[in-house]
TORNU-529017 format. One line per 8 residues: number of its first residue (from 1); their letters; for each residue x, y, z of C-alpha. Coordinates in Angstrom, 3 decimals, decimal comma, always signed. Example, Ala and Ser with C-alpha at 12.3 -4.5 7.8 and 13.67 -1.06 7.14 Angstrom:
<rs>
1> AS> +12,300/-4,500/+7,800  +13,670/-1,060/+7,140
</rs>
This chain:
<rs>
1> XXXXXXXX> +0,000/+0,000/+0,000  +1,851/+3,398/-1,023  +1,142/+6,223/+0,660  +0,778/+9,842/-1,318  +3,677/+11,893/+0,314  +4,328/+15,501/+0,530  +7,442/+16,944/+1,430  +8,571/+20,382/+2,389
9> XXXXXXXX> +11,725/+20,756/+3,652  +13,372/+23,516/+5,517  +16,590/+24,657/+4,275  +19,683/+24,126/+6,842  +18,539/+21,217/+8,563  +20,374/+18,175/+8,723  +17,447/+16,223/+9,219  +14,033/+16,125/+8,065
17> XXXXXXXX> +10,582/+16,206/+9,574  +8,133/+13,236/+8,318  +4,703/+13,425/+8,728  +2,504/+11,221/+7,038  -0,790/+12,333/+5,142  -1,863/+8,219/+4,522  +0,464/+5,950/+6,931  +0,587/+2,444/+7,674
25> XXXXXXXX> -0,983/+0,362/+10,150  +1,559/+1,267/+12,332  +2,518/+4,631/+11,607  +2,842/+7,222/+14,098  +0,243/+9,706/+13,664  +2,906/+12,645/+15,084  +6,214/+13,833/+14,034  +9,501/+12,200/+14,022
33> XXXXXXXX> +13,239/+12,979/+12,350  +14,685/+10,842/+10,249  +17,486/+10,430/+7,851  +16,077/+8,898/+3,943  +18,258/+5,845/+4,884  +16,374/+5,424/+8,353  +13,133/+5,788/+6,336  +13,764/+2,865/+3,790
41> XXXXXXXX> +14,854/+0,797/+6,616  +12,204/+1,666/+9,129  +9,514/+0,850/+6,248  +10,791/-2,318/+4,768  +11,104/-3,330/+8,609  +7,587/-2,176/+9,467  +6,343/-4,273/+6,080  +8,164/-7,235/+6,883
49> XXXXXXXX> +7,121/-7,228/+10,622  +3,271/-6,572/+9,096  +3,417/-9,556/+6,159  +5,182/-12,982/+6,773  +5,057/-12,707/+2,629  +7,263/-9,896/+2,530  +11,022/-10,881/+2,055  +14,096/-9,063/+0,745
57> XXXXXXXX> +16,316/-10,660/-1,456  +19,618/-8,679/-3,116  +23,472/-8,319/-3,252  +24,709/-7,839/+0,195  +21,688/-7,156/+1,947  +21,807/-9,480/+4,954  +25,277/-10,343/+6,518  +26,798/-6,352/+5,239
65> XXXXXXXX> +23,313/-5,031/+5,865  +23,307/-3,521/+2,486  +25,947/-1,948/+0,162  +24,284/+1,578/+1,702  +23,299/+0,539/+4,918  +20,037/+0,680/+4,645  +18,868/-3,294/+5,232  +20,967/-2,439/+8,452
73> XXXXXXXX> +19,466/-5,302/+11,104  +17,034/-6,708/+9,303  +19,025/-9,843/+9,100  +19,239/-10,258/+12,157  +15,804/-9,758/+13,245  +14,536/-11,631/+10,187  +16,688/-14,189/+9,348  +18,268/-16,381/+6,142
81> XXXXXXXX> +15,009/-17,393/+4,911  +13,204/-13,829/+4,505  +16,639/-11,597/+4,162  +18,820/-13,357/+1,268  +22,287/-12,406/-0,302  +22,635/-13,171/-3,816  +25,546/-13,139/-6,034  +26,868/-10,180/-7,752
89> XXXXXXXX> +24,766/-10,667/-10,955  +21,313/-8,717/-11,285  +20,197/-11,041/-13,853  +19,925/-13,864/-11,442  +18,771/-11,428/-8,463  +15,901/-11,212/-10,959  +15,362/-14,530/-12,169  +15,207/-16,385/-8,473
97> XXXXXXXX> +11,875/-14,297/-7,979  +10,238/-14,778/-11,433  +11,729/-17,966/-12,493  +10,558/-19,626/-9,425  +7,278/-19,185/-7,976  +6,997/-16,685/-5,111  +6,030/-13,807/-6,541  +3,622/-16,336/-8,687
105> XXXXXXXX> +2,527/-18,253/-4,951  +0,813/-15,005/-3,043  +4,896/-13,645/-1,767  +6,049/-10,203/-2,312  +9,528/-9,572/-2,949  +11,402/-6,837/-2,781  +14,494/-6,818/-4,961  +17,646/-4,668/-4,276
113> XXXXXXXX> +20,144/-3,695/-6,974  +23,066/-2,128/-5,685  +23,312/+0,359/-8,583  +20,284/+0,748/-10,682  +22,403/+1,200/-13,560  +23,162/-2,722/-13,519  +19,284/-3,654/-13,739  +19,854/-3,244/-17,236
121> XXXXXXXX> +21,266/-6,346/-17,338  +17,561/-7,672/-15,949  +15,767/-5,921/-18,551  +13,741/-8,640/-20,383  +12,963/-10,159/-16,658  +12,075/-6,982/-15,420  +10,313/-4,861/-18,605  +8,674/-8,597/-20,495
129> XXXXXXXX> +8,287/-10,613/-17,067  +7,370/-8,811/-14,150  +5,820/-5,730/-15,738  +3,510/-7,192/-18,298  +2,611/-10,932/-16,239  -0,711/-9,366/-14,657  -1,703/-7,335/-17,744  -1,430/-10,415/-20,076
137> XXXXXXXX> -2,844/-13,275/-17,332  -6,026/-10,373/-17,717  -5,726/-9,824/-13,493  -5,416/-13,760/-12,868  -1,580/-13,941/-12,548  +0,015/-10,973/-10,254  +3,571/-10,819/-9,420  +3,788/-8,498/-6,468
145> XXXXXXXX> +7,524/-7,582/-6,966  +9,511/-4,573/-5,634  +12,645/-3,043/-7,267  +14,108/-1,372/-5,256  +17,888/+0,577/-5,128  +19,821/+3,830/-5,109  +21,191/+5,502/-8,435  +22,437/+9,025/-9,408
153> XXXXXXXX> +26,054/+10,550/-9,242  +28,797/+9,776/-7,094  +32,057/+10,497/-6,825  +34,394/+8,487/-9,354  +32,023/+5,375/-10,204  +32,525/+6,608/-13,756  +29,529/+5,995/-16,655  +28,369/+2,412/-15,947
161> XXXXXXXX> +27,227/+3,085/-12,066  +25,837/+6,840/-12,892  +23,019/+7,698/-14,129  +19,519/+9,496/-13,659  +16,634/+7,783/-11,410  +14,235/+6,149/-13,651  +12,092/+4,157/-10,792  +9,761/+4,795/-8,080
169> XXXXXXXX> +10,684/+4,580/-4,483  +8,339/+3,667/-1,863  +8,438/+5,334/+1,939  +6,407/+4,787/+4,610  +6,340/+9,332/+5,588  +6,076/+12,326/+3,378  +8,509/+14,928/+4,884  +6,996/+18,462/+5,790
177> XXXXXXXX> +8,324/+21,482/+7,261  +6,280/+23,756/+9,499  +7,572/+26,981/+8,127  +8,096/+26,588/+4,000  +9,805/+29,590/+1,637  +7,659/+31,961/-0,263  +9,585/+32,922/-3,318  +10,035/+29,591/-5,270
185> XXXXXXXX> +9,441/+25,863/-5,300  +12,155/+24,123/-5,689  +11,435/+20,308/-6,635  +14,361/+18,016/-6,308  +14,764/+14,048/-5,666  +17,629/+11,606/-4,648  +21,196/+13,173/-4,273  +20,132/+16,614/-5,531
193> XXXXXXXX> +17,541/+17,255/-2,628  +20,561/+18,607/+0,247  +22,337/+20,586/-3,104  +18,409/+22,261/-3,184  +18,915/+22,218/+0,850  +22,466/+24,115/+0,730  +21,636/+26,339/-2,232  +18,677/+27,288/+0,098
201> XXXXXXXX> +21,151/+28,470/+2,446  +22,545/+30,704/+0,601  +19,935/+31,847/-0,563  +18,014/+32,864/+2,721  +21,207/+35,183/+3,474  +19,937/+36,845/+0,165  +16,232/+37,363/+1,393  +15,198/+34,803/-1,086
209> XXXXXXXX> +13,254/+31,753/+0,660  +13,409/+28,452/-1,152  +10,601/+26,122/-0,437  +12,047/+22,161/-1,302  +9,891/+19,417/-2,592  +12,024/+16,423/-1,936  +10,476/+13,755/-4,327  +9,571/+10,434/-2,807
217> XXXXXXXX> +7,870/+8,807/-5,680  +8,439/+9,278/-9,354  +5,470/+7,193/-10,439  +3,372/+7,880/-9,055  +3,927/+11,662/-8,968  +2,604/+13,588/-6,317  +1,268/+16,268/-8,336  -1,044/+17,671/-6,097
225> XXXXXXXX> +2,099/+18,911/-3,435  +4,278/+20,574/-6,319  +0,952/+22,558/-7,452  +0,148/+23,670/-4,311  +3,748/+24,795/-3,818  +3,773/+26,384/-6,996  +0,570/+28,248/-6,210  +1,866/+30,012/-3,121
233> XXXXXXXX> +5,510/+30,824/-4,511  +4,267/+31,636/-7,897  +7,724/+29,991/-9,038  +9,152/+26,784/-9,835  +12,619/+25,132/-10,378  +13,508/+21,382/-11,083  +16,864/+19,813/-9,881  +17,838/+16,752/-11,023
241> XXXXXXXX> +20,987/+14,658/-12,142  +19,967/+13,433/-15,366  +19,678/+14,305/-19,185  +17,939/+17,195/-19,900  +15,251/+15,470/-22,246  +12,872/+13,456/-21,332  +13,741/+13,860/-17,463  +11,376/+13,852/-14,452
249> XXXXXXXX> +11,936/+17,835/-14,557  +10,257/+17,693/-18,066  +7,581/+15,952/-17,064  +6,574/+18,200/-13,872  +6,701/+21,208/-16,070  +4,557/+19,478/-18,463  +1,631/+18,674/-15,390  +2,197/+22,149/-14,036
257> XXXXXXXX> +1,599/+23,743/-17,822  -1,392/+21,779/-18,071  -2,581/+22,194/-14,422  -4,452/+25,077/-12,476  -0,962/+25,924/-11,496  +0,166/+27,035/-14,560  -2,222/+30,370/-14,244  +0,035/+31,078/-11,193
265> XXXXXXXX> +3,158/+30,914/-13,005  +5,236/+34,937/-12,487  +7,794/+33,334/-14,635  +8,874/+30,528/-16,697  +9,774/+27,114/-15,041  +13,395/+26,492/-15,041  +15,139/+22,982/-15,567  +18,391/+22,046/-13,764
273> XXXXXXXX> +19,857/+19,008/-14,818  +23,243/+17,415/-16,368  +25,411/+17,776/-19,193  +23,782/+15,678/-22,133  +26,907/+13,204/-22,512  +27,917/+10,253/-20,178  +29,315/+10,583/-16,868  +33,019/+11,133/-17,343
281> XXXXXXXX> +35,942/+9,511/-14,929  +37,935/+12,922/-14,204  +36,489/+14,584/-10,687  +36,716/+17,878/-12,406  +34,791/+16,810/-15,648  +32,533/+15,051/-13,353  +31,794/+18,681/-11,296  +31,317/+19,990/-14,602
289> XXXXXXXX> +28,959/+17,832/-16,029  +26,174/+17,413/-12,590  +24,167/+20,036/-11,113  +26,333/+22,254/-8,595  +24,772/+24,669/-5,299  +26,342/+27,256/-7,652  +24,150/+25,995/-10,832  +20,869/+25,952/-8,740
297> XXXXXXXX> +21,433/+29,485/-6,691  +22,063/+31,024/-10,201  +18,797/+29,340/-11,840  +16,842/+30,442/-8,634  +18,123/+33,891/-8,944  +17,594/+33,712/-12,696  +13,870/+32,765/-12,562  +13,045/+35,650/-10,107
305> XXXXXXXX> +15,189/+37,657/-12,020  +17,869/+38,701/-9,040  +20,550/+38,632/-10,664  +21,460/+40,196/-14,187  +24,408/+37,620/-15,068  +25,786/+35,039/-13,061  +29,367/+35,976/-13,540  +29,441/+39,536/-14,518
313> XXXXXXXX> +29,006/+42,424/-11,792  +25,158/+43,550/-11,450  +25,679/+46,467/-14,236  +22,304/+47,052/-13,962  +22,440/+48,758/-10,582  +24,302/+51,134/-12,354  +22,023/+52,355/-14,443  +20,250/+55,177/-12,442
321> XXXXXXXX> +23,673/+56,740/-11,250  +24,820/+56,658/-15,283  +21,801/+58,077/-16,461  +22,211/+61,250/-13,885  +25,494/+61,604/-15,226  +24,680/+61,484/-19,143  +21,912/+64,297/-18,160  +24,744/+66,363/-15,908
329> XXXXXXXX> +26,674/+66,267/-18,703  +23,738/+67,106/-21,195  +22,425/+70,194/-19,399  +25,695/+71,605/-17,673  +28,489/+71,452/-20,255  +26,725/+73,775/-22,642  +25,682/+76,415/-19,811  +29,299/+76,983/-18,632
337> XXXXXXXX> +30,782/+76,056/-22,249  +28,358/+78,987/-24,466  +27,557/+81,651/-21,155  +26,849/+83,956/-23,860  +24,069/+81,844/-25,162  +22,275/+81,091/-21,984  +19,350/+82,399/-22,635  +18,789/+80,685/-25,518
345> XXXXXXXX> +20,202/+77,292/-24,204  +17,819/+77,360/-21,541  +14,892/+76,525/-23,289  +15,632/+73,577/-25,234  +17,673/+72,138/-22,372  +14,492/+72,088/-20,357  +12,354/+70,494/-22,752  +15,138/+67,940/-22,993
353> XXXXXXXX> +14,894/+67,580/-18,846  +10,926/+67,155/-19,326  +11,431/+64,254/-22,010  +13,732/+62,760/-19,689  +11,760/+63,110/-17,192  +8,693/+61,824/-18,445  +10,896/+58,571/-20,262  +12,277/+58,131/-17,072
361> XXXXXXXX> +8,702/+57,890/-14,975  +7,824/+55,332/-17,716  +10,535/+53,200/-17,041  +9,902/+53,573/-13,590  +6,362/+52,546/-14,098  +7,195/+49,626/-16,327  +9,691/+48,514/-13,297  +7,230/+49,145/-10,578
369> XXXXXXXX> +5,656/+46,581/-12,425  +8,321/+44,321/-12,726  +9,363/+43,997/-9,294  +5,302/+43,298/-8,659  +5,545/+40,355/-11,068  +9,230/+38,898/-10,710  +9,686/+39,830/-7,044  +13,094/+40,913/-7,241
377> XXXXXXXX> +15,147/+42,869/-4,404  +14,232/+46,294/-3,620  +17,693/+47,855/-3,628  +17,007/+48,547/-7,799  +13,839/+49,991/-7,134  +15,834/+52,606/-4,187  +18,088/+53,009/-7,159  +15,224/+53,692/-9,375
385> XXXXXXXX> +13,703/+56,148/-6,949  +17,061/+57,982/-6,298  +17,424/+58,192/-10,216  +14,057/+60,031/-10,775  +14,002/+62,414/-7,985  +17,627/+63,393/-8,525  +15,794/+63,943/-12,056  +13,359/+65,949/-10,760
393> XXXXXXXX> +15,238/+68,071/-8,866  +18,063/+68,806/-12,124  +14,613/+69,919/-13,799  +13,165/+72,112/-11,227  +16,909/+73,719/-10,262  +16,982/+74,537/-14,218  +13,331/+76,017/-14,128  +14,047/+77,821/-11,352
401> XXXXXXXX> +17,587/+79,162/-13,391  +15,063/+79,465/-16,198  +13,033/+81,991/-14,278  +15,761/+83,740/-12,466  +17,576/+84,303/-15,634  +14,663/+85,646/-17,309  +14,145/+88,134/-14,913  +17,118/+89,689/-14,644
409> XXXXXXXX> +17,120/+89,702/-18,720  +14,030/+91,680/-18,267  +14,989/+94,367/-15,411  +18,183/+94,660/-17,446  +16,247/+95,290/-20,674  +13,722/+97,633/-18,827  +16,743/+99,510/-17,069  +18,551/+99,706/-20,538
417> XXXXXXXX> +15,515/+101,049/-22,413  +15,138/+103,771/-19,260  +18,618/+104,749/-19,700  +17,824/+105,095/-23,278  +14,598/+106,941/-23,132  +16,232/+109,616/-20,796  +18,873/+109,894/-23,330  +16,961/+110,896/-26,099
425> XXXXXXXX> +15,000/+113,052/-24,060  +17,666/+115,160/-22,899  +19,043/+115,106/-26,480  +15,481/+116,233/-27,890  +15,346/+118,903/-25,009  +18,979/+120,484/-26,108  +17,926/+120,208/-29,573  +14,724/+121,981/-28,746
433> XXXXXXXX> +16,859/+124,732/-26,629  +19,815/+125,711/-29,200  +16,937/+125,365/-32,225  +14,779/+128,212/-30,197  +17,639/+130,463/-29,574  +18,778/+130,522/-33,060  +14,979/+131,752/-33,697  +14,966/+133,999/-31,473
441> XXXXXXXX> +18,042/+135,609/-32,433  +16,716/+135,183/-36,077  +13,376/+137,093/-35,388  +14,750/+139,870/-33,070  +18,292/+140,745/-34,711  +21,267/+143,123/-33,375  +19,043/+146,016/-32,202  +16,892/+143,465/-30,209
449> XXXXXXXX> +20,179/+142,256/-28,350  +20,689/+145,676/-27,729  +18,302/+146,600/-26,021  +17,867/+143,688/-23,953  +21,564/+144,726/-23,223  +21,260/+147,727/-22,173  +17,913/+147,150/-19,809  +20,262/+144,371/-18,148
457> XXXXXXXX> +23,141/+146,946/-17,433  +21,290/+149,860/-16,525  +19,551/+147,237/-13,736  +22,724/+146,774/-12,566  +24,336/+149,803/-12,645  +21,897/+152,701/-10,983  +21,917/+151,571/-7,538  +25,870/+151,594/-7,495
465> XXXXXXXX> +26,196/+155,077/-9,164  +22,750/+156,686/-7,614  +22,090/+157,923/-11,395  +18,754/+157,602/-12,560  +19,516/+157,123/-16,267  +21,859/+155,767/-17,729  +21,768/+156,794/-21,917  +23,599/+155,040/-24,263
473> XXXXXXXX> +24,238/+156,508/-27,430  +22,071/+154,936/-30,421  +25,357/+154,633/-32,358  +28,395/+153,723/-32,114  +30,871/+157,059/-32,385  +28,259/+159,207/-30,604  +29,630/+161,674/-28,024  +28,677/+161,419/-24,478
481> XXXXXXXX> +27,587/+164,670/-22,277  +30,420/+165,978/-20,023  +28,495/+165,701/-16,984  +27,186/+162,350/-17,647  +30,380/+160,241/-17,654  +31,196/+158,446/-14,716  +35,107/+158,215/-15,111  +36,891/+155,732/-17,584
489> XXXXXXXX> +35,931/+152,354/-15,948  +32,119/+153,234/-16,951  +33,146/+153,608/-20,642  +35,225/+150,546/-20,767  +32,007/+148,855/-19,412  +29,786/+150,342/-21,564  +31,896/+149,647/-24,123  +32,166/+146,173/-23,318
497> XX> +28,278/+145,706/-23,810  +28,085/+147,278/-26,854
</rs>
């Protein structure tokens, strides 16, 4: 009887908490911690211990209590005749259960390669005999048989022992943890589920929380707990060791694309798996060709878009602090290069800070939206902010330049014009003065002057003489009376005015 798992682990925990949705007869209903290798132990012990048809059968799985440990006591509690050692040869591992009748009498057993990569050599037993018996006895014939074994990548087994996980593995728990990520699912099996585990680490020092799926069947798939995890984290990544076509990845894209979940989707799923060739001898070749922390960290950061490029430095936070420089240069270099030409400078270079402006509030909008969908760190949005106030402020400094330089064209204008005006007013007023004294001298003549002369002199002269007349001769060689002259300082005045 499988049980449908679900497994959330928490990232930087050693161990795992199992909690069982379906369990066993003698399952307990609460919480415990246990390694994968305790769980595969602690079920096959719980199913022998339940079914006296259950045995387990397999190379080195009784005396060495398994070539991984995980048969560990069972020979001991069970026995030679339910826990058998066979020789190093799958193909007869498989043929003592199907070429004889126990899995034909009512037994179940449950058949333990070392490597899965060797079953190949049980094919036809396994793919022609045990898979197709029921189908083809129509339901009268069953053959009850487990496979069961570890496979993926380890260090320096070379091509023959490494390859992907192509079989279903049965567990008594599905794994939960009480406090899951939010940003993406990340849906791993085998090997590859404490790389998720450590990438998650360093990812949490990032603010990104990983939420990891650790795989406990392949067929059947537990469908249901990678769409609800891809519901609430609106992501999804897919770690696994093997080829990149055709892999168990592949297929849990394909259910979530045809799923509700795939309406929850911010992003694209993202595949991590190995280098399409076969698993090379060299340790550094090896590295190269399997999934690495690095590989997943940089496919979780690509798929929420964190991270520009994986090797490069984040350019893109350098954006804003470029763009304020480009304008600087823009709207500064001709004000202190053409001073002459401010005024007309001013103008254009503000329409130019508007259309900046404005293209830079789009952008902003368009990445306001971007961080809503992608959920990416906030520090380019600050940057973002910084950039269009900065712009802001360049455009209302240059207004306010604008307006300041305008006025003082205008009061320098108006003062110039004043100066001006009064200029040709006092030259209009001087022309108006000499052109009426050359009419007046015009209309009156000499004998006008004259007398006008003489009025002004005999003003000034009676009250220092105490005459009270003063004549002046009509013309010019015109002899005075005796008693009338006043000494020779009165004719040289006299004859000074005339």
């Amino acid at each position: 009887m499988a049980a449908s798992v679900r497994c959330f682990l928490r990232s930087g925990k050693n161990a795992v908490s199992a909690l069982s949705r379906r369990g066993f007869h003698k399952s307990s209903p609460a919480a415990v911690q246990m390694m994968v290798r305790d769980a595969l132990n602690q079920a096959m012990d719980e199913e022998l211990e339940r079914d006296e048809r259950v045995f387990l059968l397999g190379e080195e799985v009784a005396q060495y209590d398994g070539a991984y440990k995980v048969s560990r006591g069972l020979w001991k509690k069970y026995g030679d005749k339910r826990i058998i050692d066979t020789p190093i040869t799958e193909r007869l591992t498989l043929m003592l259960p199907l070429s004889q009748p126990p899995s034909q009498a009512g037994l179940r057993p449950i058949c333990e390669f070392m490597t899965f990569n060797f079953s190949m050599q049980a094919i036809d037993q396994i793919i022609n005999s045990a898979a197709k018996t029921y189908y083809m006895s129509a339901g009268f014939q069953s053959v009850p048989i487990v496979f069961r074994g570890p496979n993926g990548a380890s260090a320096g087994v070379a091509a023959q022992h490494s390859h992907a996980e192509d079989a279903k593995g049965l567990l008594k728990s599905a794994i939960r943890d009480d406090n899951p990520g939010t940003h993406v699912s990340l849906v791993s099996h085998s090997r590859y589920v404490s790389h998720c585990l450590d990438a998650a680490v360093v990812l949490a020092k990032e603010g990104i929380e990983c939420e990891v799926i650790n795989l406990r069947t392949i067929r059947p798939l537990d469908v249901e707990c990678i769409e609800t995890s891809v519901m609430k984290t609106n992501h999804l990544v897919t770690v696994e060791g093997g080829w990149p076509q055709f892999g168990v990845g592949a297929e849990i894209c394909a259910r979530i694309m045809e799923g509700p979940a795939f309406n929850y989707l911010d992003a694209p799923a993202t595949r991590v798996t190995g280098v399409d060739i076969p698993m090379p001898y060299a340790k550094i070749l090896e590295d190269n060709s399997l999934p690495q922390i690095k590989d997943i960290i940089f496919s979780v950061k690509k798929t929420l878009n964190a991270e520009p490029h994986h090797h490069d430095p984040p350019l893109l936070l350098l954006r804003p602090f470029v763009i304020i420089i480009i304008l600087l240069f823009i709207h500064l270099i001709p004000l202190f290069s053409l001073p002459s030409l401010l005024p007309l400078l001013l103008l254009p270079l503000l329409l130019c800070s508007l259309l900046s402006l404005l293209l830079h509030l789009c952008l902003f909008l368009l990445f306001l939206l971007h961080c809503y969908l992608y959920r990416i760190h906030f520090f380019l949005l600050y940057c973002h902010l910084i950039t269009f106030f900065l712009i802001l402020l360049l455009l209302l400094l240059l207004l306010l330049l604008f307006f300041f330089v305008v006025i003082v064209v205008v009061v320098i204008v108006v003062v110039i014009i004043i100066v001006v005006v009064i200029i040709l007013l006092l030259f209009f007023f001087l022309l108006l003065i000499f052109f009426f004294n050359i009419l007046f001298l015009h209309s009156h003549g000499v004998e006008g002057v004259k007398s006008s002369a003489r009025a002004a002199l005999q003003a000034q002269l009676c009250p220092q003489s105490g005459l009270q007349e003063v004549v002046l001769p009509d013309v010019p060689g015109e002899e005075w009376d005796g008693q009338r002259q006043h000494g020779p300082a009165l004719q040289q005045r006299l004859g000074l005015v005339l």
